[in-house]
Backbone as CSV, one residue per row, in Angstrom:
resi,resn,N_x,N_y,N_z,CA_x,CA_y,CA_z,C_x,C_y,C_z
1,UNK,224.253,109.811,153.941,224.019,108.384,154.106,223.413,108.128,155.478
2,UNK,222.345,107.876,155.406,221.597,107.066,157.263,222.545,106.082,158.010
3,UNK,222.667,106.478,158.939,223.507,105.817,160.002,222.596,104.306,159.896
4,UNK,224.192,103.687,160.131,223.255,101.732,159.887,224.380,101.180,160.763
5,UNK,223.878,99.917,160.780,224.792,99.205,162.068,226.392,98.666,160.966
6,UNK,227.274,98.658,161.468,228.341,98.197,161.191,228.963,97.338,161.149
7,UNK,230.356,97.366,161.282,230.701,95.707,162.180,230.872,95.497,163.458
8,UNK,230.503,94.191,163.830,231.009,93.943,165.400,232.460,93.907,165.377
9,UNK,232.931,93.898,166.611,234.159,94.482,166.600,235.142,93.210,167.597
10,UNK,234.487,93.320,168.821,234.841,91.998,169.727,233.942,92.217,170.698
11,UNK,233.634,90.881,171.412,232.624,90.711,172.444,233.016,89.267,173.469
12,UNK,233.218,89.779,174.799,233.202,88.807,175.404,234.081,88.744,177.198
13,UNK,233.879,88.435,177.852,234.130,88.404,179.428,235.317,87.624,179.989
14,UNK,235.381,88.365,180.960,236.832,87.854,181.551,236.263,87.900,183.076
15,UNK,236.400,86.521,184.048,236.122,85.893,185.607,237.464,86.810,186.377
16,UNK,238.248,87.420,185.991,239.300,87.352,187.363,239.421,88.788,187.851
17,UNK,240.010,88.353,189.016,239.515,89.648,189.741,241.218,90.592,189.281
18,UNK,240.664,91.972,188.922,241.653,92.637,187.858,240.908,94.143,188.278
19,UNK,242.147,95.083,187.629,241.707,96.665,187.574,241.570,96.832,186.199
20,UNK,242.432,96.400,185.402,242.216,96.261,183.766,241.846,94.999,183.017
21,UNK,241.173,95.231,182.027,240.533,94.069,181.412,241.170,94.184,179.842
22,UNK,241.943,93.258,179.495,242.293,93.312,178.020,241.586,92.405,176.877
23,UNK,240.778,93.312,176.040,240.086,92.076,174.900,241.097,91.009,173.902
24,UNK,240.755,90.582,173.281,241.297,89.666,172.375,241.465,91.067,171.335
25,UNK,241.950,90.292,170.148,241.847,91.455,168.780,240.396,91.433,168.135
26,UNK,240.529,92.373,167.680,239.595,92.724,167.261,239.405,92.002,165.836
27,UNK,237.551,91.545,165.577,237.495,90.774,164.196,237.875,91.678,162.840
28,UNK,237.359,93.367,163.183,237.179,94.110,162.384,238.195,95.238,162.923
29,UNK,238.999,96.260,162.293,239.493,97.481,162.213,238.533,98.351,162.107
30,UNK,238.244,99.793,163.615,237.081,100.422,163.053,237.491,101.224,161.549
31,UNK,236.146,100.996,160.763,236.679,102.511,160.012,237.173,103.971,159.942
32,UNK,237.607,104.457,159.125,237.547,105.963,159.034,236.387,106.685,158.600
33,UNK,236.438,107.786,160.344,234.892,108.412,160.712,233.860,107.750,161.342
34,UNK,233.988,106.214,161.380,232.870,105.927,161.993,232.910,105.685,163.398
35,UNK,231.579,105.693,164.065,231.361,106.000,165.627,231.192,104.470,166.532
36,UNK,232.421,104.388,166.457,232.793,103.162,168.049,232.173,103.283,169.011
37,UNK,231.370,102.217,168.933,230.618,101.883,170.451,231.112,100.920,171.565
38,UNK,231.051,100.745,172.160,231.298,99.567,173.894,230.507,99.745,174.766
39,UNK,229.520,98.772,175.233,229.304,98.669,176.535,229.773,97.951,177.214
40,UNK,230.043,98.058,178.428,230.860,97.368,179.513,229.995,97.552,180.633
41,UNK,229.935,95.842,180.854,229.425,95.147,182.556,230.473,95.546,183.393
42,UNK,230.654,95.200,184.529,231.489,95.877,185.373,231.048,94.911,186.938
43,UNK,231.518,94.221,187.195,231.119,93.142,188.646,232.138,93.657,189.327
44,UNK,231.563,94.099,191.233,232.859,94.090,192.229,231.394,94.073,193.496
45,UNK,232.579,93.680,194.562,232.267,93.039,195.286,232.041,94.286,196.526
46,UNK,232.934,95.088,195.864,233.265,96.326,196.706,231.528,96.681,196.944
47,UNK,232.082,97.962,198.427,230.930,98.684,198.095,230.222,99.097,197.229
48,UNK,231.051,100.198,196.545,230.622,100.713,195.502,231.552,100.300,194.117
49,UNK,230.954,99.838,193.106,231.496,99.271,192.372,232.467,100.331,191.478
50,UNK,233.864,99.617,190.692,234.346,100.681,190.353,233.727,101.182,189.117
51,UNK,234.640,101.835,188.946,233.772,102.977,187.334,234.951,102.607,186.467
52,UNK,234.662,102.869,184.929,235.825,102.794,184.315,236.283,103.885,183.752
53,UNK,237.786,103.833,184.357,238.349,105.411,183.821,239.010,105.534,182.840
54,UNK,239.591,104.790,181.575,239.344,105.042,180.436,239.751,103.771,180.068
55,UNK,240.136,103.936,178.531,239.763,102.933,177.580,240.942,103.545,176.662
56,UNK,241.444,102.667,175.853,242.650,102.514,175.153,243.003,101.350,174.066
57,UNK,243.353,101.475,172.849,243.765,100.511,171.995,242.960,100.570,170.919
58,UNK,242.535,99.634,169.987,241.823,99.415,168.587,242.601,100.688,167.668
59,UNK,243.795,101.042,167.669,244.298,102.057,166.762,243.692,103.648,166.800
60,UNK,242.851,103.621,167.951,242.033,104.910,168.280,242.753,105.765,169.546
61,UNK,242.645,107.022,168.760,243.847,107.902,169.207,242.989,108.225,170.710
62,UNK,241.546,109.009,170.842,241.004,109.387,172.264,239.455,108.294,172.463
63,UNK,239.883,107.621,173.246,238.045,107.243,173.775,237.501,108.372,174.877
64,UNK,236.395,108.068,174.387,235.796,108.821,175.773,234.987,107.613,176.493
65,UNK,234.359,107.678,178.055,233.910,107.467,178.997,232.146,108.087,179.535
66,UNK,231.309,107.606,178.536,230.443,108.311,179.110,230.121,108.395,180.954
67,UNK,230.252,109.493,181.401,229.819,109.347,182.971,228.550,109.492,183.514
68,UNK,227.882,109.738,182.372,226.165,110.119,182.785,225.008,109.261,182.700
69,UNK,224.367,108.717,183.722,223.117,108.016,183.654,224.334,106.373,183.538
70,UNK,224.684,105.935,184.053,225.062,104.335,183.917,224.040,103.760,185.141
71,UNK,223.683,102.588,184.384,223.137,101.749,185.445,223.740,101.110,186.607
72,UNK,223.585,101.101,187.632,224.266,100.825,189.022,223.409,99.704,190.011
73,UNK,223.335,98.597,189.721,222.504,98.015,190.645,223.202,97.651,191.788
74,UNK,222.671,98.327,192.877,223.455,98.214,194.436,222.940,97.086,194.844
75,UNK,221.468,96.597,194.849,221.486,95.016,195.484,221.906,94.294,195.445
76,UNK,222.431,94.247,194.026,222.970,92.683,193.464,223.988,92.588,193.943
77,UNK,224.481,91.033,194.111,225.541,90.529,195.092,226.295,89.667,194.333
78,UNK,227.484,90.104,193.484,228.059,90.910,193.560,227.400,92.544,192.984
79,UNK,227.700,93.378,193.108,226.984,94.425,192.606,227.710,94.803,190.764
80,UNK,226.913,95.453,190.342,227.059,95.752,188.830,226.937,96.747,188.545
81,UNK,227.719,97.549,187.218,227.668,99.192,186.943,228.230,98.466,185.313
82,UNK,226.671,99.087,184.278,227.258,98.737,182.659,227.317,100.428,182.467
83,UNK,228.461,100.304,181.532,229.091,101.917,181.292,229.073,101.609,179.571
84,UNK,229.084,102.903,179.266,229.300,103.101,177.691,230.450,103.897,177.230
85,UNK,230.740,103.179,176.272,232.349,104.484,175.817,231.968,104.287,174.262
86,UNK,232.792,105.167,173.926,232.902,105.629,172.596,233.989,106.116,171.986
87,UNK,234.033,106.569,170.488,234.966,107.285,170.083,234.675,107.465,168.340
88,UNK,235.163,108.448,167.630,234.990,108.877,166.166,236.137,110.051,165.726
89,UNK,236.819,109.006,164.994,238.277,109.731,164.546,238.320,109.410,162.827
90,UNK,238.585,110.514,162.202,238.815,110.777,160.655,239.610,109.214,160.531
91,UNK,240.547,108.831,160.593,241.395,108.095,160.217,240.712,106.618,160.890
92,UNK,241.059,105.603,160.173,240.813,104.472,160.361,241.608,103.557,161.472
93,UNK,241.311,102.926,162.554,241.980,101.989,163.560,242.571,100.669,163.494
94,UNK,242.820,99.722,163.927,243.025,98.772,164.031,242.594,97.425,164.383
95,UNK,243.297,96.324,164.350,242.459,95.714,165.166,243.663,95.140,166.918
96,UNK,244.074,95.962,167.463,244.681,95.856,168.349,243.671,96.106,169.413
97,UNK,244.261,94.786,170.432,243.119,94.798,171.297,242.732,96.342,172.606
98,UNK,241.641,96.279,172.748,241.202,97.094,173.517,241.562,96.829,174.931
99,UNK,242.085,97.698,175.942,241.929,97.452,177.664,241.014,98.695,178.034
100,UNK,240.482,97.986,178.940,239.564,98.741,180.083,240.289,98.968,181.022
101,UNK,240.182,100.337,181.512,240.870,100.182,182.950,239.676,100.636,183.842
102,UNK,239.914,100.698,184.986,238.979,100.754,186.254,239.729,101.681,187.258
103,UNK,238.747,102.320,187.988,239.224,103.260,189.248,239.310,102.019,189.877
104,UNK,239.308,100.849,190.482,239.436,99.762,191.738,239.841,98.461,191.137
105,UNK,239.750,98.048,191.975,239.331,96.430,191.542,237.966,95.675,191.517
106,UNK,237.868,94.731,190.644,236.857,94.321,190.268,237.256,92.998,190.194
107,UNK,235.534,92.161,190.260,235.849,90.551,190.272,235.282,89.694,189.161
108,UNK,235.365,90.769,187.671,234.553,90.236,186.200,234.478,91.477,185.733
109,UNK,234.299,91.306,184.356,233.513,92.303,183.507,233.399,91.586,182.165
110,UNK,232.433,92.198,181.514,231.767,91.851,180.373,232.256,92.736,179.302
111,UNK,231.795,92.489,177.817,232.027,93.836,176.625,231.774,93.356,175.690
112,UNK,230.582,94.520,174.611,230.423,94.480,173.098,230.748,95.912,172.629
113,UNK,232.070,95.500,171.756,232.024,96.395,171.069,232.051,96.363,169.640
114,UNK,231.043,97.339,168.766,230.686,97.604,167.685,230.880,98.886,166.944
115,UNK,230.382,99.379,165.673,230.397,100.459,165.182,229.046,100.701,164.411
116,UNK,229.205,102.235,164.074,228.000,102.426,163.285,228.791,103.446,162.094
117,UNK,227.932,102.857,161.032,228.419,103.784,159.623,227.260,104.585,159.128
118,UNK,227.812,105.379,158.102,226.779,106.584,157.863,227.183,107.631,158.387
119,UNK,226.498,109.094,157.793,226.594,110.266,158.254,226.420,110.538,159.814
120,UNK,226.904,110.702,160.625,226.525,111.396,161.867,227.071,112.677,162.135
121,UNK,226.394,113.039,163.265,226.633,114.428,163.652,228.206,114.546,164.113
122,UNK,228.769,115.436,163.433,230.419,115.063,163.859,230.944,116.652,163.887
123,UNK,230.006,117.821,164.868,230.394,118.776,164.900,230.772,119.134,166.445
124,UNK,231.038,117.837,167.402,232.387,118.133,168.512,232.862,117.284,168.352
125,UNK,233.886,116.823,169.423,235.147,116.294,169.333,234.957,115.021,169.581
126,UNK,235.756,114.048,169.145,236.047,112.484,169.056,234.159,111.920,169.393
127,UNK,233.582,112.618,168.741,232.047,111.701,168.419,230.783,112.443,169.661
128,UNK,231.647,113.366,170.225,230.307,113.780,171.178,229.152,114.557,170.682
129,UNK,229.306,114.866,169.874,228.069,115.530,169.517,226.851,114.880,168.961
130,UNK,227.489,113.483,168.506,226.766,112.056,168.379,225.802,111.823,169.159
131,UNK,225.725,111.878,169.758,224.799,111.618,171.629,223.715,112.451,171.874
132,UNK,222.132,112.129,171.194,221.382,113.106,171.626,220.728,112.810,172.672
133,UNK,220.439,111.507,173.398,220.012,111.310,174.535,220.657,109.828,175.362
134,UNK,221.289,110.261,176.230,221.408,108.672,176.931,220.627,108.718,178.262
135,UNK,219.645,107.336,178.504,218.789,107.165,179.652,219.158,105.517,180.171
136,UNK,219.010,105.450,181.676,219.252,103.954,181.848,217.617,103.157,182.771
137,UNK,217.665,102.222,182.996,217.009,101.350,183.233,217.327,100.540,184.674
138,UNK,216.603,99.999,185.769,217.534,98.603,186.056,216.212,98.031,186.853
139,UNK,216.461,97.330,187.275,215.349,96.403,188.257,216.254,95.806,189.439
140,UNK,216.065,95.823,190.423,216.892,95.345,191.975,215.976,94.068,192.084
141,UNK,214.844,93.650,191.327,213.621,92.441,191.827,214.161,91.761,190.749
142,UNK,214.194,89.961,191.004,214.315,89.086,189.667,213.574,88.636,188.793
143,UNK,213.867,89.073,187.325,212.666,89.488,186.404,213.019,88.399,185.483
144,UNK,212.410,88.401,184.542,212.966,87.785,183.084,212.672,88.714,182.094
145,UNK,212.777,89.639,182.098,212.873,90.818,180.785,213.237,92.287,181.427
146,UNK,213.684,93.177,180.915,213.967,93.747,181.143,212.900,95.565,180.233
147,UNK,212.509,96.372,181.115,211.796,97.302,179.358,212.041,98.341,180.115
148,UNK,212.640,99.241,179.616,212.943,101.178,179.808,212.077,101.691,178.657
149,UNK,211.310,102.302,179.662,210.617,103.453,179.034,210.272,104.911,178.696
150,UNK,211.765,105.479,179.312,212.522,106.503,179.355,212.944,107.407,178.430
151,UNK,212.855,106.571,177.245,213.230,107.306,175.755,212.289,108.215,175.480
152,UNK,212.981,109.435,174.793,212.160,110.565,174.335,212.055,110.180,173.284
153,UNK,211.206,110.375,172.592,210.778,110.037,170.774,211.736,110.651,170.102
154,UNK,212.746,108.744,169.343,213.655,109.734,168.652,213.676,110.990,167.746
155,UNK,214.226,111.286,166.605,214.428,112.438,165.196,214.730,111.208,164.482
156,UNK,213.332,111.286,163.230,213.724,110.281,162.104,215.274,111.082,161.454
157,UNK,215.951,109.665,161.211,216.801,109.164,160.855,218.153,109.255,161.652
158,UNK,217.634,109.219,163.070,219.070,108.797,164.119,218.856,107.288,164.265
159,UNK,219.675,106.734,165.287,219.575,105.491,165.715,219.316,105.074,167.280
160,UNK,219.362,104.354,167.724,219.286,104.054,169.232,219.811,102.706,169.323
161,UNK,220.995,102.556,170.064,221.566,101.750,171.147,221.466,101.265,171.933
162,UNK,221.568,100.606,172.408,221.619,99.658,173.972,222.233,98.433,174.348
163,UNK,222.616,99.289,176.209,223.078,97.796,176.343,222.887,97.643,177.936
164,UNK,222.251,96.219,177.719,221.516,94.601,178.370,222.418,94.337,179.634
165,UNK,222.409,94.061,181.005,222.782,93.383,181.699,221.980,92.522,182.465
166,UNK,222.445,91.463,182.715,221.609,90.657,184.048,221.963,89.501,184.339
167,UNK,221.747,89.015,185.593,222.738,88.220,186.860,222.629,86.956,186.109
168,UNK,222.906,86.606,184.877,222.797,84.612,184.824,223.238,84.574,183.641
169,UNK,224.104,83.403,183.744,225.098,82.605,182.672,224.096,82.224,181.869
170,UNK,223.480,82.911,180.903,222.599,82.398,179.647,222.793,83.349,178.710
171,UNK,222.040,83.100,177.711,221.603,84.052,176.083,220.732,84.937,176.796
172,UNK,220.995,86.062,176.118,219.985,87.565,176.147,219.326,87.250,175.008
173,UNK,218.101,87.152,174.886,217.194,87.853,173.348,217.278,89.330,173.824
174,UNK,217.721,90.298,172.172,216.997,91.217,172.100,216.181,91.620,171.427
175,UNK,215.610,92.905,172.282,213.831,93.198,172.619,213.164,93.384,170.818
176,UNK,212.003,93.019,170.603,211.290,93.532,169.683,211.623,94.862,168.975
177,UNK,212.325,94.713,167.224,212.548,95.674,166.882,213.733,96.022,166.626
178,UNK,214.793,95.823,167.774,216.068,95.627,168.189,216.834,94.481,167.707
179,UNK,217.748,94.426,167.072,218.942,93.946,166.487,220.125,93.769,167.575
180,UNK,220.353,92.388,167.976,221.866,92.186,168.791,222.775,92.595,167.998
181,UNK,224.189,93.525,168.377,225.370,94.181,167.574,226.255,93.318,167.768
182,UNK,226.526,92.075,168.628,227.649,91.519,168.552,227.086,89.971,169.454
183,UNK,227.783,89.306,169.604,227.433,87.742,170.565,227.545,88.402,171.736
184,UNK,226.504,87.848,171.923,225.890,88.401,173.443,226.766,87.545,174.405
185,UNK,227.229,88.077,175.160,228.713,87.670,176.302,227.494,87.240,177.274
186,UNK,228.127,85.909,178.303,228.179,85.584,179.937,228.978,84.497,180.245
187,UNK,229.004,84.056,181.326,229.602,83.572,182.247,229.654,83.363,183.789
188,UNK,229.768,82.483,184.291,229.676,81.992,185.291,229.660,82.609,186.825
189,UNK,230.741,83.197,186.729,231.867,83.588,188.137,232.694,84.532,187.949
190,UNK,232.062,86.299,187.904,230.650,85.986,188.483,229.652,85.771,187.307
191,UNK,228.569,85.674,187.868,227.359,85.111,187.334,226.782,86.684,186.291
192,UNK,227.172,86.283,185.257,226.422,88.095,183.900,226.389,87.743,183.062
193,UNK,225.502,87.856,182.328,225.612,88.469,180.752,225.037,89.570,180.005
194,UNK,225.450,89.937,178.775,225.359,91.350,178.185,224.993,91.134,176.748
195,UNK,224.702,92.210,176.497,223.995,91.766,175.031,224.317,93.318,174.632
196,UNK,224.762,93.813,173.298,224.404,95.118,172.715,223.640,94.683,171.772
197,UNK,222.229,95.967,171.377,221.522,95.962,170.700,221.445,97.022,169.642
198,UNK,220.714,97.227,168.396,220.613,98.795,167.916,219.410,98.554,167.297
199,UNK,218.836,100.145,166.879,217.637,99.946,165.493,217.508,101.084,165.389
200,UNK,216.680,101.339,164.371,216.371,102.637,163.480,215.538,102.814,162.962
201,UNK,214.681,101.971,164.056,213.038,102.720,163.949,212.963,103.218,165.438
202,UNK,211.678,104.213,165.183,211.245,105.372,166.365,210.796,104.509,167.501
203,UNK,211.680,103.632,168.104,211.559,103.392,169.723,211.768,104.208,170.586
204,UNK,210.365,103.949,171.637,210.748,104.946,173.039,210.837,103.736,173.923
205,UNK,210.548,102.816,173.679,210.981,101.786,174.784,212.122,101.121,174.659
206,UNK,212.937,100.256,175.589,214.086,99.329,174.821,214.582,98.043,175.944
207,UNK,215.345,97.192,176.107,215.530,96.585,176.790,215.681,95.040,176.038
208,UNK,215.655,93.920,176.532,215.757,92.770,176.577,215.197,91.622,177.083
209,UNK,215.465,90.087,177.206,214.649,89.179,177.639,215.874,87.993,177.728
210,UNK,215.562,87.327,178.536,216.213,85.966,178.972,215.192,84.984,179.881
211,UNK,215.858,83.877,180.189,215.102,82.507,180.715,214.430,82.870,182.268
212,UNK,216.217,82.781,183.143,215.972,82.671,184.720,215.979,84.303,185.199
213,UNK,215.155,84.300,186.047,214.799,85.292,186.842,215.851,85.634,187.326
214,UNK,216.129,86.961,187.297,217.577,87.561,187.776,217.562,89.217,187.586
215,UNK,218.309,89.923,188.760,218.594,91.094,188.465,218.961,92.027,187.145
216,UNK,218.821,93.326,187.003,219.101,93.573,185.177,219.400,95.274,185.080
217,UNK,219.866,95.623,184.247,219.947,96.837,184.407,220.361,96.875,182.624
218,UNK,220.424,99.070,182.307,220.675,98.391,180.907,221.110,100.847,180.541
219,UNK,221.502,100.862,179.659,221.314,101.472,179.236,221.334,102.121,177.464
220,UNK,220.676,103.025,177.157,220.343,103.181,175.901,220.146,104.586,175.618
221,UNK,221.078,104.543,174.174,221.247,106.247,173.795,220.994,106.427,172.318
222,UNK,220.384,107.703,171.982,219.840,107.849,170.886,221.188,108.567,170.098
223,UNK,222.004,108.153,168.721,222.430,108.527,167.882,222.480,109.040,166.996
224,UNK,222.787,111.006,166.738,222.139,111.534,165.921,222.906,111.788,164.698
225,UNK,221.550,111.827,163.296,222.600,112.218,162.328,222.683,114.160,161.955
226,UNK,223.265,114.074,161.145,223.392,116.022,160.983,222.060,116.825,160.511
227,UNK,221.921,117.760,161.626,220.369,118.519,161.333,220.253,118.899,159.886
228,UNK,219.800,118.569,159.331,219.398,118.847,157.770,218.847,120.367,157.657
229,UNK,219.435,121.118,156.285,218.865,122.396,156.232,218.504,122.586,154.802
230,UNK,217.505,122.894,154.852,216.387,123.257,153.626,216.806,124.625,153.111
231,UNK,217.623,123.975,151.806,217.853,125.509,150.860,216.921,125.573,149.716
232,UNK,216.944,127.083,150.229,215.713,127.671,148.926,216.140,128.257,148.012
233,UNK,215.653,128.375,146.906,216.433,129.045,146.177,215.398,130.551,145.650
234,UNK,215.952,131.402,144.809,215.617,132.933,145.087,213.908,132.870,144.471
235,UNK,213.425,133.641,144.775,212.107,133.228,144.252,211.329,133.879,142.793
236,UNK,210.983,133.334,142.085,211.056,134.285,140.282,209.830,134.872,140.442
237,UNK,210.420,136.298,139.933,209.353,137.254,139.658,209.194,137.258,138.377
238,UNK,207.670,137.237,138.211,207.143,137.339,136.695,206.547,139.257,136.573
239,UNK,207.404,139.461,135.526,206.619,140.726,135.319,205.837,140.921,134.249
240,UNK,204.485,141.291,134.121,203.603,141.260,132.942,203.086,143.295,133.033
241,UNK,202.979,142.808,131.635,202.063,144.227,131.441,201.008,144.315,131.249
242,UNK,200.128,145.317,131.883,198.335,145.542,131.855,197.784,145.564,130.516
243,UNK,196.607,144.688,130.557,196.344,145.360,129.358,194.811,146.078,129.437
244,UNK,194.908,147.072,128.361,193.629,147.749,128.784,192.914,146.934,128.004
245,UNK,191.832,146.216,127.953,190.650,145.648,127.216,189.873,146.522,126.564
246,UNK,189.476,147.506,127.283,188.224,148.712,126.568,189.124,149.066,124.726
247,UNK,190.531,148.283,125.088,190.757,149.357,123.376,190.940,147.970,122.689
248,UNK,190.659,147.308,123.159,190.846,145.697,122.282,189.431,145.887,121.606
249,UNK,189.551,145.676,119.959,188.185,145.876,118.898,187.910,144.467,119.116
């Protein structure tokens, strides 16, 4: 079955300054086998903004934390880091709410989380083998769109992900092609919003668009399904016998 978008799951931001962030419940219980997505905004004031060190709840036994390639915009004031997590467990979850936790403190964060159904690659553990490329994006100048062009040309019939940040209490459109996965979160104080996106056509570009000019960052990962293998089957030998013609009258 081709990996297709799923249900949204919950989406939406919390202003106070916190190390953990707890969602509401969830609209949907993920299924059994399918691959839980989240991106998470992340606002602090700190130097360096914190990271999030794991993730817990929705009836899901391990999340993981991707640590590679997150977008980090150091100019922005407050500064911002959107992270991605995941997870893919045989058995079906809940809808008990999700917490984020954080290495620090922080003064906001954002979150969409969704799923994807269909076959995927499910030959390591809790969904990693899922992941054939993650690349990020950001801009430190105030833009009104956002475009990464970083993507390697997916493998027909994976998917690609993403997720949208940038400095202003408005709606994200997403980009041409791209499908929003859940209500695109913002808010005020601090000043973010987020958008997850998906699709499953061969994009190498990805990103988003909004009104006011503002900082942005984003990242986006390609979702693979299982390498397909071409069985042959034995090949038929025909055996004939010669014939001599010279004795044919």
């Amino acid at each position: 079955m081709a990996i297709a978008l799923g249900n949204a799951l919950v989406s939406a931001g919390d202003t106070a300054n916190a190390t953990n962030y707890t969602t509401a419940a969830l609209a949907n219980a993920p299924g059994a086998g399918r691959f839980v997505c989240g991106f998470i905004a992340t606002s602090s004031t700190a130097a360096t903004v914190p990271t999030v060190s794991s993730v817990t709840g929705a009836g899901i036994t391990t999340w993981q934390v991707h640590a590679t390639d997150i977008a980090n915009l150091t100019s922005a004031s407050p500064i911002k880091r959107v992270t991605f997590v995941y997870a893919q467990q045989a058995g079906a979850g809940a809808t008990t709410a999700i917490t984020i936790n954080h290495s620090g403190a922080c003064n906001g964060a954002a979150w969409a989380f969704f799923e994807l159904t269909g076959t995927l690659d499910a030959t390591g553990d809790n969904g990693t083998s899922a992941i054939a490329q993650i690349v990020s994006a950001f801009s430190d100048t105030n833009v009104t769109s956002l475009t990464g062009t970083n993507l390697a040309t997916a493998t027909v019939g994976n998917a690609l992900i993403a997720g949208v940040y940038h400095s202003a209490n408005e709606t994200t459109t997403a980009r041409t092609n791209w499908t929003q996965v859940a209500t695109p979160v913002s808010h005020a104080s601090p000043v973010m919003a987020l958008i997850g996106e998906w699709t499953n056509t061969l994009e190498t570009s990805y990103g988003a668009s909004w009104t006011t000019t503002s900082k942005s960052g984003a990242l986006a990962l390609e979702i693979k399904a299982p390498a397909t293998t071409t069985v042959r089957g034995p090949r038929a030998t025909v055996i004939g016998q010669a014939v001599n013609r010279s004795a044919v009258m």
